[in-house]
mmCIF file of the N, C-alpha and C atoms, coordinates in Angstrom:
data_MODEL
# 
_entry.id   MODEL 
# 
loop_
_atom_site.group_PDB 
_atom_site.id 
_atom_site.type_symbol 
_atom_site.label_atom_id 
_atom_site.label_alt_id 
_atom_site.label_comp_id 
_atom_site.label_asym_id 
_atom_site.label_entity_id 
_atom_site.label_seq_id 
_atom_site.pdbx_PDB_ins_code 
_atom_site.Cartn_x 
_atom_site.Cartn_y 
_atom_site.Cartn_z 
_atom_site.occupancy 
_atom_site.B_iso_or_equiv 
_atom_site.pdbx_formal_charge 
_atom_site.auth_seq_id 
_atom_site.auth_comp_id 
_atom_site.auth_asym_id 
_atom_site.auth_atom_id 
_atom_site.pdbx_PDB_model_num 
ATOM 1   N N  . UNK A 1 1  ? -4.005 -37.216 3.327  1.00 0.00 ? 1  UNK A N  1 
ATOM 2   C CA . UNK A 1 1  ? -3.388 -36.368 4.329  1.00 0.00 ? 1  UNK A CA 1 
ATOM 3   C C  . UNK A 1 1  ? -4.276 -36.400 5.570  1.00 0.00 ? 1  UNK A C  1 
ATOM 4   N N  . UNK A 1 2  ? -3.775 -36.652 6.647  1.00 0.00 ? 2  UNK A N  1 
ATOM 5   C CA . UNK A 1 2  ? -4.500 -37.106 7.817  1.00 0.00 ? 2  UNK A CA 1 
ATOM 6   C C  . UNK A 1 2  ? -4.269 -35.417 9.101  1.00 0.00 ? 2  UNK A C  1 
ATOM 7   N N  . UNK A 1 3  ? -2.950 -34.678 8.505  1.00 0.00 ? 3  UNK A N  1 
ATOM 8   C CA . UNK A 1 3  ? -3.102 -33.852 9.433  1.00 0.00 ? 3  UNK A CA 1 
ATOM 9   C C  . UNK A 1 3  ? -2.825 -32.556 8.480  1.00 0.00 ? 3  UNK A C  1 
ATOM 10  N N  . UNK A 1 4  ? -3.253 -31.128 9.489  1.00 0.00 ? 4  UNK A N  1 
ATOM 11  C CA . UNK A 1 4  ? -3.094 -29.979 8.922  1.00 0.00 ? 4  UNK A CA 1 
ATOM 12  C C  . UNK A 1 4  ? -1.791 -29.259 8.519  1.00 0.00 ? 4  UNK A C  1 
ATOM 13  N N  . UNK A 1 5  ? -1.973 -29.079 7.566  1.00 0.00 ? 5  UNK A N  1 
ATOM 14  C CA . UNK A 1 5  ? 0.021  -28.422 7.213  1.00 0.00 ? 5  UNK A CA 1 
ATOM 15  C C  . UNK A 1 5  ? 0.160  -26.640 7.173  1.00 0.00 ? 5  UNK A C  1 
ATOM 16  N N  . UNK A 1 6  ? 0.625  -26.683 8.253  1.00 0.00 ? 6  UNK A N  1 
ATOM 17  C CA . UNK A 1 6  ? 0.452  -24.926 8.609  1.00 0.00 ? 6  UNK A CA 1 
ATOM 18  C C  . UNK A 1 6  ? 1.672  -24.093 7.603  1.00 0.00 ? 6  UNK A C  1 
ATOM 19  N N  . UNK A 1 7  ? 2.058  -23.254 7.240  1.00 0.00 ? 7  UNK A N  1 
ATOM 20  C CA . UNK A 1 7  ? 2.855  -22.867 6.228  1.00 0.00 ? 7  UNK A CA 1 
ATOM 21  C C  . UNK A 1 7  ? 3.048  -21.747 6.515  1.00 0.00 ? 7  UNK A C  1 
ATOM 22  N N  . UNK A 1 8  ? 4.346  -21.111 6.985  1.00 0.00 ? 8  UNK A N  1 
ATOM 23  C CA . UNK A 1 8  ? 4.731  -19.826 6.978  1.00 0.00 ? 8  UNK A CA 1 
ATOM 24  C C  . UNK A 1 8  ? 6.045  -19.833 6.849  1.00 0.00 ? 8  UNK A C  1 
ATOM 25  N N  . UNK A 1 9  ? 6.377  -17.932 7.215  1.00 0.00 ? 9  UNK A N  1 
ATOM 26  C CA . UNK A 1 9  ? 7.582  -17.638 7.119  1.00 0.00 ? 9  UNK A CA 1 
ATOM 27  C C  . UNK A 1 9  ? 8.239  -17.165 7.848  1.00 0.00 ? 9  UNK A C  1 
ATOM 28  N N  . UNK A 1 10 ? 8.209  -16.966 9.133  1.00 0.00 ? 10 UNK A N  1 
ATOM 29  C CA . UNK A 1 10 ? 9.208  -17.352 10.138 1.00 0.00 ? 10 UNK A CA 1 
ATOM 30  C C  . UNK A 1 10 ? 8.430  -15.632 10.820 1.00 0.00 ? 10 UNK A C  1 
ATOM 31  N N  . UNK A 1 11 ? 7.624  -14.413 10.274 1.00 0.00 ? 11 UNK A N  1 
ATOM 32  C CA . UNK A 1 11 ? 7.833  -13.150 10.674 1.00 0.00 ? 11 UNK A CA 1 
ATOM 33  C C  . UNK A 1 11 ? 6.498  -13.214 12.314 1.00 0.00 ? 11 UNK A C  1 
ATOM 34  N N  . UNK A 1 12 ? 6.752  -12.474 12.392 1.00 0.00 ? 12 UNK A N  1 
ATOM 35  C CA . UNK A 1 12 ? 5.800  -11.881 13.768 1.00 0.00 ? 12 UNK A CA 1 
ATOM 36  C C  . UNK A 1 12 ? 4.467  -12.413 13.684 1.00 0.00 ? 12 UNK A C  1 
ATOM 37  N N  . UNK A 1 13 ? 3.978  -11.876 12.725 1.00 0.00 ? 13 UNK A N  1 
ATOM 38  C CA . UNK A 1 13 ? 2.419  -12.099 11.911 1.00 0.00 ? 13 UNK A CA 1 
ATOM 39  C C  . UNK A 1 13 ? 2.331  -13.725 11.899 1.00 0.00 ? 13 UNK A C  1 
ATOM 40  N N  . UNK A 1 14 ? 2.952  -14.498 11.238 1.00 0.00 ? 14 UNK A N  1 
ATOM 41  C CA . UNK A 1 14 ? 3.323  -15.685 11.185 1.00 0.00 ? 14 UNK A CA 1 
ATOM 42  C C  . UNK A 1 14 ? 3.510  -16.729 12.382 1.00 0.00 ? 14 UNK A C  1 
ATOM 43  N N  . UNK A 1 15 ? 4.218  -16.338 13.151 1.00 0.00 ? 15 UNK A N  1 
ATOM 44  C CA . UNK A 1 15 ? 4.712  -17.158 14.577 1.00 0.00 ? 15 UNK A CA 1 
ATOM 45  C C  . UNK A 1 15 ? 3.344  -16.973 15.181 1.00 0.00 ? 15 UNK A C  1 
ATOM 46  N N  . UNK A 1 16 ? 2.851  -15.685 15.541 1.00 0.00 ? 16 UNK A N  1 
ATOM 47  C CA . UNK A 1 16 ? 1.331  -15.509 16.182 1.00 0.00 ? 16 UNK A CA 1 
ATOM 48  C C  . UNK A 1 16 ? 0.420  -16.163 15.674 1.00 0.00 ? 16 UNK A C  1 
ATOM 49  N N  . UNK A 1 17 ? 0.276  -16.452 14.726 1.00 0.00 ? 17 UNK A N  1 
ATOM 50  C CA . UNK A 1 17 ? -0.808 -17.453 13.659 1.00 0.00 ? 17 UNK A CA 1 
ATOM 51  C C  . UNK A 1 17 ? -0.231 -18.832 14.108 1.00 0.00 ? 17 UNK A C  1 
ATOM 52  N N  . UNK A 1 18 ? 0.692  -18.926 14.003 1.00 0.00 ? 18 UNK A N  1 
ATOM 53  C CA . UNK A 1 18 ? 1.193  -20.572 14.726 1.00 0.00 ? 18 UNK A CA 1 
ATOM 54  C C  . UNK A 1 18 ? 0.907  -20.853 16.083 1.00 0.00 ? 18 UNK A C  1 
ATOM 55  N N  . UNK A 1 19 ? 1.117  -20.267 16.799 1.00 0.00 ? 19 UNK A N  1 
ATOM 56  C CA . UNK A 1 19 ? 0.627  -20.348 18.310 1.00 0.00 ? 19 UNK A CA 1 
ATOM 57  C C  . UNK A 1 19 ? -0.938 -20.448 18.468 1.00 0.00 ? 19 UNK A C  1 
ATOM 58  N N  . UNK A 1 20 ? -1.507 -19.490 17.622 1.00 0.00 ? 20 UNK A N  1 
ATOM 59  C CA . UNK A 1 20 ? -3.227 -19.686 17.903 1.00 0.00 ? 20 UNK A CA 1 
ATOM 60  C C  . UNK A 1 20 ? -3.344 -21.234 17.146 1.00 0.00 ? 20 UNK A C  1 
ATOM 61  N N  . UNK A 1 21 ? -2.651 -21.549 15.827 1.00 0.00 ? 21 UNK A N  1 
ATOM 62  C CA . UNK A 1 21 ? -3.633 -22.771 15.077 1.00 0.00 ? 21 UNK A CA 1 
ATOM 63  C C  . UNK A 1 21 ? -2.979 -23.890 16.161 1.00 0.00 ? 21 UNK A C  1 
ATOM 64  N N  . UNK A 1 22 ? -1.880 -24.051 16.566 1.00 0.00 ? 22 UNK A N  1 
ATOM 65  C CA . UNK A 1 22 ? -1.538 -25.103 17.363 1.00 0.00 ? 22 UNK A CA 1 
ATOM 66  C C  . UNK A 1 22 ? -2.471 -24.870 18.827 1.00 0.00 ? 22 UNK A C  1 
ATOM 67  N N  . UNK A 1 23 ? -2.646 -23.906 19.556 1.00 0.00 ? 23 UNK A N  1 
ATOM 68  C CA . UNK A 1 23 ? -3.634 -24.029 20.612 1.00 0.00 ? 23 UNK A CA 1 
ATOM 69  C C  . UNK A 1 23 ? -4.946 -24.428 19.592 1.00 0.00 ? 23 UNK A C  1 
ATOM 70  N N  . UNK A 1 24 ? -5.559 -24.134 18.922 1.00 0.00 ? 24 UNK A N  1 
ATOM 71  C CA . UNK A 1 24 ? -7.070 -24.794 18.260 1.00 0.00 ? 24 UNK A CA 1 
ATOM 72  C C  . UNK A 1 24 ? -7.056 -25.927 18.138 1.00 0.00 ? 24 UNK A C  1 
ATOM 73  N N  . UNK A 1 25 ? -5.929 -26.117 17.372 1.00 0.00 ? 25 UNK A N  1 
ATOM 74  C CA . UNK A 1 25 ? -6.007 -27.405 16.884 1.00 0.00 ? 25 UNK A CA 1 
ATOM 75  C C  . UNK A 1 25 ? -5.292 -29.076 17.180 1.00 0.00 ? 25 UNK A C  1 
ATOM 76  N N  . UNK A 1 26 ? -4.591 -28.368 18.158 1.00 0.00 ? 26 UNK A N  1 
ATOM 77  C CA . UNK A 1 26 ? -3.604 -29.239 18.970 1.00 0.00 ? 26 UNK A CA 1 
ATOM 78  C C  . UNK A 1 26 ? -2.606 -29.545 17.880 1.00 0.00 ? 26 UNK A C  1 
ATOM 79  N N  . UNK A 1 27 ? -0.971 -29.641 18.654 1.00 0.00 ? 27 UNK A N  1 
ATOM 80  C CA . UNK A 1 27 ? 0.105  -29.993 17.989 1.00 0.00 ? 27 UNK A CA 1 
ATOM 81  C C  . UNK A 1 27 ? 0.311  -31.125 17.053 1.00 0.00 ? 27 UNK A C  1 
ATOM 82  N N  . UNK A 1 28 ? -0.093 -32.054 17.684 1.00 0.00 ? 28 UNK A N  1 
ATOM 83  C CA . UNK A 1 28 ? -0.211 -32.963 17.380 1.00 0.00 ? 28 UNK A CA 1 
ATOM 84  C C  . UNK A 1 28 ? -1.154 -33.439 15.689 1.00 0.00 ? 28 UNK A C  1 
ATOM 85  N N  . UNK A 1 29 ? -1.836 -32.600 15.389 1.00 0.00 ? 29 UNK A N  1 
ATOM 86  C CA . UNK A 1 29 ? -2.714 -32.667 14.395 1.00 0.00 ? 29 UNK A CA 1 
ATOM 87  C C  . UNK A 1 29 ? -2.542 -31.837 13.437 1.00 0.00 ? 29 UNK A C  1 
ATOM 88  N N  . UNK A 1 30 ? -1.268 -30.619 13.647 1.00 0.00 ? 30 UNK A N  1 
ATOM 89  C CA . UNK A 1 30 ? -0.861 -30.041 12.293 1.00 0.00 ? 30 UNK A CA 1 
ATOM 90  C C  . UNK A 1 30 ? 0.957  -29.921 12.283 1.00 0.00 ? 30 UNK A C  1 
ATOM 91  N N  . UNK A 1 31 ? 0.810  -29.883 10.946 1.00 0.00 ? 31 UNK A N  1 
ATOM 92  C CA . UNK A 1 31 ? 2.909  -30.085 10.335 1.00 0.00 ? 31 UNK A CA 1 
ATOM 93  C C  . UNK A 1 31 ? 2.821  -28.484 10.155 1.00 0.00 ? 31 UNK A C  1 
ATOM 94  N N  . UNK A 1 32 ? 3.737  -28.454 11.532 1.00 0.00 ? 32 UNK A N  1 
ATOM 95  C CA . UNK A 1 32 ? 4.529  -26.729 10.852 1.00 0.00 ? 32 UNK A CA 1 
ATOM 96  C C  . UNK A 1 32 ? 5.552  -26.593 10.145 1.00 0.00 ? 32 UNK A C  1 
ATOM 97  N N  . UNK A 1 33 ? 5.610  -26.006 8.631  1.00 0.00 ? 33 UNK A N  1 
ATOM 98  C CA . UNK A 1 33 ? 6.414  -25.846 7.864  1.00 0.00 ? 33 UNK A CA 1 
ATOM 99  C C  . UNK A 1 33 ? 6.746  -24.672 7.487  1.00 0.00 ? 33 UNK A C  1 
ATOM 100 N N  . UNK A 1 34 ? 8.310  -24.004 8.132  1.00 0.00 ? 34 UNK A N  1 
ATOM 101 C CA . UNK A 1 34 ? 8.861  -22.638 7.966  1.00 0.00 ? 34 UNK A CA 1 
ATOM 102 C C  . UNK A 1 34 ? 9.352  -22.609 6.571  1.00 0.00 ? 34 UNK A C  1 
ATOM 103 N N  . UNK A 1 35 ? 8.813  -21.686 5.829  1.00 0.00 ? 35 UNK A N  1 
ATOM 104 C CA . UNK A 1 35 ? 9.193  -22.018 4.454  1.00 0.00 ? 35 UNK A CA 1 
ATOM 105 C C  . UNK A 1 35 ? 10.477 -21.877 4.119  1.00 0.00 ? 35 UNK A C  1 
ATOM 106 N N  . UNK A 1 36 ? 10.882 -20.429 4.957  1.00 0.00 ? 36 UNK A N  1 
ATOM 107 C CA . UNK A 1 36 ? 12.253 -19.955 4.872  1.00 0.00 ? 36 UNK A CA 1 
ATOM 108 C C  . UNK A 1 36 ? 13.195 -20.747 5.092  1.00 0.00 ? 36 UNK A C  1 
ATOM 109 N N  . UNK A 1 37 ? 12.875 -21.710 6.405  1.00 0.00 ? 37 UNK A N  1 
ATOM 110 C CA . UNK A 1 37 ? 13.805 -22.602 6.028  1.00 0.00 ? 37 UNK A CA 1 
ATOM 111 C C  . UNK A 1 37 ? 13.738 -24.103 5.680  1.00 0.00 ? 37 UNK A C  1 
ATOM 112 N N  . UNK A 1 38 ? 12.405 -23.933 5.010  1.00 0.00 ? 38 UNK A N  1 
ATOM 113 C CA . UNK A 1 38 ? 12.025 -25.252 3.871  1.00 0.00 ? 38 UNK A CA 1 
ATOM 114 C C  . UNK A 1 38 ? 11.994 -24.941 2.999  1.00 0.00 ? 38 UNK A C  1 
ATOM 115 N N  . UNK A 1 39 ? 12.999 -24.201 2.385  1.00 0.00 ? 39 UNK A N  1 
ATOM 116 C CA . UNK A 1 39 ? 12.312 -23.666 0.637  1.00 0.00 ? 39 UNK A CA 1 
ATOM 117 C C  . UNK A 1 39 ? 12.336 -24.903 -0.281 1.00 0.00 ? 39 UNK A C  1 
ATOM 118 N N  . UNK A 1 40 ? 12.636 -25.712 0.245  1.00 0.00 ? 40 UNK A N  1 
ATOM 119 C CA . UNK A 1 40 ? 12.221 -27.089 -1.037 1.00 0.00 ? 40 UNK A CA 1 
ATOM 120 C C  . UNK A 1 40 ? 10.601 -27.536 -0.571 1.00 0.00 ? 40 UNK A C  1 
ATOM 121 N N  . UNK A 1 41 ? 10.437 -27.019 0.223  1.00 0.00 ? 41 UNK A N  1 
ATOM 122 C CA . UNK A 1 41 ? 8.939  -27.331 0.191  1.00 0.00 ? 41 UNK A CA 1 
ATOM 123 C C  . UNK A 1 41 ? 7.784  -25.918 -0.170 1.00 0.00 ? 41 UNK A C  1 
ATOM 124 N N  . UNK A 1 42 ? 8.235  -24.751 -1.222 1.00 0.00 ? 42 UNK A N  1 
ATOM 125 C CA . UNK A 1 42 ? 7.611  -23.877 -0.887 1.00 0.00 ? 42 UNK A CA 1 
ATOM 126 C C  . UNK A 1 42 ? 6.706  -24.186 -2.666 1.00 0.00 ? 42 UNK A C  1 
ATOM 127 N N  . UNK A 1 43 ? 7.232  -25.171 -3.488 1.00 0.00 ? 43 UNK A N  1 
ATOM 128 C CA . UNK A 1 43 ? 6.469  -25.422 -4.927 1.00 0.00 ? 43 UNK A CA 1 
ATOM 129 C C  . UNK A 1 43 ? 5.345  -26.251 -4.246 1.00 0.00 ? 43 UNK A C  1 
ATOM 130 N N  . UNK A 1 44 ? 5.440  -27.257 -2.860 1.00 0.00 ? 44 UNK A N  1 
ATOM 131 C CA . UNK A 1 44 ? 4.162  -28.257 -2.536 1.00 0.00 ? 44 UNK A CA 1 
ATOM 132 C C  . UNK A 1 44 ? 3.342  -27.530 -2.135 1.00 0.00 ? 44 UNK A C  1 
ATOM 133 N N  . UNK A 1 45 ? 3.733  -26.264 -1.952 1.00 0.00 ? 45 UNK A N  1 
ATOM 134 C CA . UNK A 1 45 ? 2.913  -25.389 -0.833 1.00 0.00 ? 45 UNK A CA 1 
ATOM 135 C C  . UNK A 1 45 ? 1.907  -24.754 -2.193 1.00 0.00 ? 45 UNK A C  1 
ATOM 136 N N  . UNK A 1 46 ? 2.447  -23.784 -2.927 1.00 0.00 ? 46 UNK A N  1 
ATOM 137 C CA . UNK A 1 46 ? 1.942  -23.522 -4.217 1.00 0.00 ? 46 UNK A CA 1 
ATOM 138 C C  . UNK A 1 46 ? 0.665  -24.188 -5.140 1.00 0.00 ? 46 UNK A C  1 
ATOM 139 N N  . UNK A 1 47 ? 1.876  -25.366 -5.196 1.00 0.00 ? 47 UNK A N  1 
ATOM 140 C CA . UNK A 1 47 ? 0.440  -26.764 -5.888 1.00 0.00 ? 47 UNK A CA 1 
ATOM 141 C C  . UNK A 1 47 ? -0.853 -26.854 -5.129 1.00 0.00 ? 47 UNK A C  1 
ATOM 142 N N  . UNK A 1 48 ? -0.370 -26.862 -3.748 1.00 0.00 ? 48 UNK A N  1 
ATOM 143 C CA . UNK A 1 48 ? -1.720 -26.624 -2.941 1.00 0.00 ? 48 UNK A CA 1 
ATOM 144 C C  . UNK A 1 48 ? -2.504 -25.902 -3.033 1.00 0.00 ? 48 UNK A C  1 
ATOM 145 N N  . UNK A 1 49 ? -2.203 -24.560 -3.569 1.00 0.00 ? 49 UNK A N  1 
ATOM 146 C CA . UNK A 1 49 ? -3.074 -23.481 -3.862 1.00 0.00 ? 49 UNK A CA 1 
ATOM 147 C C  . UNK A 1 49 ? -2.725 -22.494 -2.605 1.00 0.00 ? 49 UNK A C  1 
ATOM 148 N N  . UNK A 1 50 ? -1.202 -22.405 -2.042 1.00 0.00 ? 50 UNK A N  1 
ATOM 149 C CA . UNK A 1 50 ? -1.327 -21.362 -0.963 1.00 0.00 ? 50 UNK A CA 1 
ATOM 150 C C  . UNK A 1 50 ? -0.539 -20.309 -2.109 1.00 0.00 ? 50 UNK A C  1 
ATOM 151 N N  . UNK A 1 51 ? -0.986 -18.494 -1.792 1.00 0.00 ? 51 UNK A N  1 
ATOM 152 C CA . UNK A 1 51 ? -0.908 -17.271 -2.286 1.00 0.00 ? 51 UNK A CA 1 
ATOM 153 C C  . UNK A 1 51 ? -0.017 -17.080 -1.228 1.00 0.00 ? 51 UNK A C  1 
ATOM 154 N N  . UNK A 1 52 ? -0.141 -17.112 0.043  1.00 0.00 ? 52 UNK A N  1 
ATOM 155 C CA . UNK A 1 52 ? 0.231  -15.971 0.748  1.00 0.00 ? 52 UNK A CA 1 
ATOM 156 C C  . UNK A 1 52 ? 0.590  -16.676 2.286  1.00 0.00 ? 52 UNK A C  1 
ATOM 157 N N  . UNK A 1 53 ? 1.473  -16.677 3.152  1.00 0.00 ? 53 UNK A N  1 
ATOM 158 C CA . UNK A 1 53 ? 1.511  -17.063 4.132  1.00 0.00 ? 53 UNK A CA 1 
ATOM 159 C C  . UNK A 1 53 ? 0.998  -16.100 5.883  1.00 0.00 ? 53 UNK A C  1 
ATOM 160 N N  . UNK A 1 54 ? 0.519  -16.675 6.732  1.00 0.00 ? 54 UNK A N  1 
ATOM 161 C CA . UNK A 1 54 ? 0.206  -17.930 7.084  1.00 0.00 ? 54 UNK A CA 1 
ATOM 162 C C  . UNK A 1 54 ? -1.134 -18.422 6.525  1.00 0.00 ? 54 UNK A C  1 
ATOM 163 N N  . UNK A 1 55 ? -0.651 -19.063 6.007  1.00 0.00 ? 55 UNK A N  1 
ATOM 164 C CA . UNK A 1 55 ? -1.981 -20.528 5.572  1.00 0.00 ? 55 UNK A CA 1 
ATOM 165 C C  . UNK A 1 55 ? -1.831 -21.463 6.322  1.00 0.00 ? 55 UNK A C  1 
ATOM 166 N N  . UNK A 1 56 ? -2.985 -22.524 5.822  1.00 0.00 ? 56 UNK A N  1 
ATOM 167 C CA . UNK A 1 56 ? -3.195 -23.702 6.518  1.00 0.00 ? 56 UNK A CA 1 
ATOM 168 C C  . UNK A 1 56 ? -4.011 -24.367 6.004  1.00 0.00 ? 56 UNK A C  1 
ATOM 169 N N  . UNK A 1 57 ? -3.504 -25.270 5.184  1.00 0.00 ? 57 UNK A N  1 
ATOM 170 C CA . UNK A 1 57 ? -3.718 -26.565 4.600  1.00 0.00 ? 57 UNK A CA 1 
ATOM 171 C C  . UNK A 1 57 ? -4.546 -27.761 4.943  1.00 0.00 ? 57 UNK A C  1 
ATOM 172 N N  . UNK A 1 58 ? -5.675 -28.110 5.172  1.00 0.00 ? 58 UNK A N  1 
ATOM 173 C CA . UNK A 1 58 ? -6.688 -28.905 5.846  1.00 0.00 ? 58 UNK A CA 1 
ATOM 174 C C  . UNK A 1 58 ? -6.677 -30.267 5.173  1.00 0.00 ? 58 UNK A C  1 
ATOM 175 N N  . UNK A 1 59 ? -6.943 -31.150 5.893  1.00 0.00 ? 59 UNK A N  1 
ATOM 176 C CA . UNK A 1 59 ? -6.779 -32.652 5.793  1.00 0.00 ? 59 UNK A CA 1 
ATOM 177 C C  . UNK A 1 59 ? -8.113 -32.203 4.500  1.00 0.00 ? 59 UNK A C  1 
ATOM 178 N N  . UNK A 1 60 ? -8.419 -31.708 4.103  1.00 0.00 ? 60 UNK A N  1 
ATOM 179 C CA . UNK A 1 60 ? -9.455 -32.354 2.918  1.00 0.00 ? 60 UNK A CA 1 
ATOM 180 C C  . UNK A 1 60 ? -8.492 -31.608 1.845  1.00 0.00 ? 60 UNK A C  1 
ATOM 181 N N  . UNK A 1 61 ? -8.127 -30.641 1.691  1.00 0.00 ? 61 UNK A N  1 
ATOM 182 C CA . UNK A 1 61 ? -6.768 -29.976 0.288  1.00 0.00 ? 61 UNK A CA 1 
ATOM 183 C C  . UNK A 1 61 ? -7.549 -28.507 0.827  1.00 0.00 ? 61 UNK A C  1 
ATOM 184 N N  . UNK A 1 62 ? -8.603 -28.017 1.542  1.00 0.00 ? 62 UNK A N  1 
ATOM 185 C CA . UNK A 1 62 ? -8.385 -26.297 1.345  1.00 0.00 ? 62 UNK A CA 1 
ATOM 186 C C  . UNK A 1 62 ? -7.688 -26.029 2.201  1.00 0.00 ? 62 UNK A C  1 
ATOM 187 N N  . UNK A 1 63 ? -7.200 -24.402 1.545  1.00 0.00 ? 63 UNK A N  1 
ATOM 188 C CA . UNK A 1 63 ? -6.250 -23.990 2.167  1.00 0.00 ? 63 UNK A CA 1 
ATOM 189 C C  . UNK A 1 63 ? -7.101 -22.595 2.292  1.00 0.00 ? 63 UNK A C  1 
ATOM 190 N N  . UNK A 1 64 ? -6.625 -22.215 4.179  1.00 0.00 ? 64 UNK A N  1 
ATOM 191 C CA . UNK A 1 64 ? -7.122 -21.257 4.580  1.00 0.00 ? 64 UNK A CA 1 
ATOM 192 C C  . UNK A 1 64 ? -6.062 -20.127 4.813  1.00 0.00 ? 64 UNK A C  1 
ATOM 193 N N  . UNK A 1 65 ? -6.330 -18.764 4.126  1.00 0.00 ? 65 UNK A N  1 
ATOM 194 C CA . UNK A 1 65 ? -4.907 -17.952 4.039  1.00 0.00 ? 65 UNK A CA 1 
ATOM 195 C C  . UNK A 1 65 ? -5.168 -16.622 5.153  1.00 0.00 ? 65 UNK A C  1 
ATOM 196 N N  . UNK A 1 66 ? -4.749 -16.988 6.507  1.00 0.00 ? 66 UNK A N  1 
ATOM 197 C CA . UNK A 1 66 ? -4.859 -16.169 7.777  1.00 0.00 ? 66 UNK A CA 1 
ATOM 198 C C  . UNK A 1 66 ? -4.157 -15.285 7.700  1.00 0.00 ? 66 UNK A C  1 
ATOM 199 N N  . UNK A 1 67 ? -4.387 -13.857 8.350  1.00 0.00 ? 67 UNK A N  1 
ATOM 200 C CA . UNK A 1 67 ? -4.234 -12.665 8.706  1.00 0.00 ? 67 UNK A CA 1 
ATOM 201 C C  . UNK A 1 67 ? -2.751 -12.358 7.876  1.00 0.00 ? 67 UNK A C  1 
ATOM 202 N N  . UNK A 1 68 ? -2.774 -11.830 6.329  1.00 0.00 ? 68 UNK A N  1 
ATOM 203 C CA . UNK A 1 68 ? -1.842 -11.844 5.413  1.00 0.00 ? 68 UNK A CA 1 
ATOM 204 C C  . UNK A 1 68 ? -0.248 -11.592 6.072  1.00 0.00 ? 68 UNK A C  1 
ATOM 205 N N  . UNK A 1 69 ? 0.554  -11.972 6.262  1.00 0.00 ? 69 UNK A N  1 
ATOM 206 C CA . UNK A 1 69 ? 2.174  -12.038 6.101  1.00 0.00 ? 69 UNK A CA 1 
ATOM 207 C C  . UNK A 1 69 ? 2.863  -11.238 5.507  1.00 0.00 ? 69 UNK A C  1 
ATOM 208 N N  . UNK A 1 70 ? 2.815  -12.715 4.317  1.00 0.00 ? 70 UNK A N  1 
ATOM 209 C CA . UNK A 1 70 ? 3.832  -12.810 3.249  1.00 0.00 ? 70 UNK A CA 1 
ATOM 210 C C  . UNK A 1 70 ? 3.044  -13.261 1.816  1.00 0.00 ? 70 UNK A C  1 
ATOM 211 N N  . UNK A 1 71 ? 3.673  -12.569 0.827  1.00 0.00 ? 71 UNK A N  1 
ATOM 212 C CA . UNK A 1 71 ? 2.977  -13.351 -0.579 1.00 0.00 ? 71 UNK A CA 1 
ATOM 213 C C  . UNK A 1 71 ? 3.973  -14.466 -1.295 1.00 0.00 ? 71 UNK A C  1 
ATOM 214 N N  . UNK A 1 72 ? 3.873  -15.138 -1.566 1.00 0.00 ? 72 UNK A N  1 
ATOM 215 C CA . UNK A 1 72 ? 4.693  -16.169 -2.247 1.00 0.00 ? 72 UNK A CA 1 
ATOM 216 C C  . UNK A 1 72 ? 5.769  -15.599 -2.811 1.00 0.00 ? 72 UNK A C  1 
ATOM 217 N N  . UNK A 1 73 ? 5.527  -14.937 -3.764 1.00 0.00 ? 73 UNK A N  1 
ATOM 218 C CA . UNK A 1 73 ? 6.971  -14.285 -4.167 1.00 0.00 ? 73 UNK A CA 1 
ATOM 219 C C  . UNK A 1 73 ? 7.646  -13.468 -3.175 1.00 0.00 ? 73 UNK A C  1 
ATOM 220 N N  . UNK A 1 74 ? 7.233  -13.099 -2.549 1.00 0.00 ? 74 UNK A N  1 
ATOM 221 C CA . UNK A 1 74 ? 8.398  -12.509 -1.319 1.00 0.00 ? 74 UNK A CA 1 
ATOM 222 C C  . UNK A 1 74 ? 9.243  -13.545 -0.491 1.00 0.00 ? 74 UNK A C  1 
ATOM 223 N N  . UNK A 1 75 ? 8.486  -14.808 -0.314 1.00 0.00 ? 75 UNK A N  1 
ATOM 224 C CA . UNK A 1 75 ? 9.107  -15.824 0.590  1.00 0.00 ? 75 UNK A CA 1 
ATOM 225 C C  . UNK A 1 75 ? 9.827  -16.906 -0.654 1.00 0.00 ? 75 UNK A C  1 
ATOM 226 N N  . UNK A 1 76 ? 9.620  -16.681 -1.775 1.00 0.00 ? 76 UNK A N  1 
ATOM 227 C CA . UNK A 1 76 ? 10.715 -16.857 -3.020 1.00 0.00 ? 76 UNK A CA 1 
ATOM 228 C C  . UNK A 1 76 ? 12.204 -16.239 -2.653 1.00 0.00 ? 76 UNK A C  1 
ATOM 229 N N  . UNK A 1 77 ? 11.986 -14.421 -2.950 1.00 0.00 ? 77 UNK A N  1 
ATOM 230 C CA . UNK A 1 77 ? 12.992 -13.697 -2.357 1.00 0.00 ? 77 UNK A CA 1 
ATOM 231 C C  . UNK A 1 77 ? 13.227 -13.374 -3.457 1.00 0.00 ? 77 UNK A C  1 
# 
């Protein structure tokens, strides 16, 4: 994995966490993935080891779980 995979769920808390990691880290260098409306991607997210959204998934496999959201089972539903 060559770039960062940002992971949320679409809420306030979430979008604000997207705006700061894309200004840090430039666009270009992380995959934003709305879970809500990727839920086929919310088991890759899991395997990864994300609890809670917004996370962010680092080109080496950790995952960093920023200013809490959502918990997995809520963005289940």
């Amino acid at each position: 994995m060559s770039k960062s995979i940002f992971y949320h769920a679409g809420c306030p808390v979430c979008i604000s966490a997207e705006q700061d990691i894309v200004d840090l880290i430039g666009k270009s260098q992380v995959e934003i993935v709305h879970l809500g409306e990727a839920k086929n991607r919310i088991d890759e997210a899991e395997k990864a080891g994300v609890k809670s959204v917004p996370a962010l998934l680092t080109p080496n496999g950790n995952v960093l779980h920023l200013n809490f959201g959502a918990s997995m089972a809520d963005v289940k539903g």
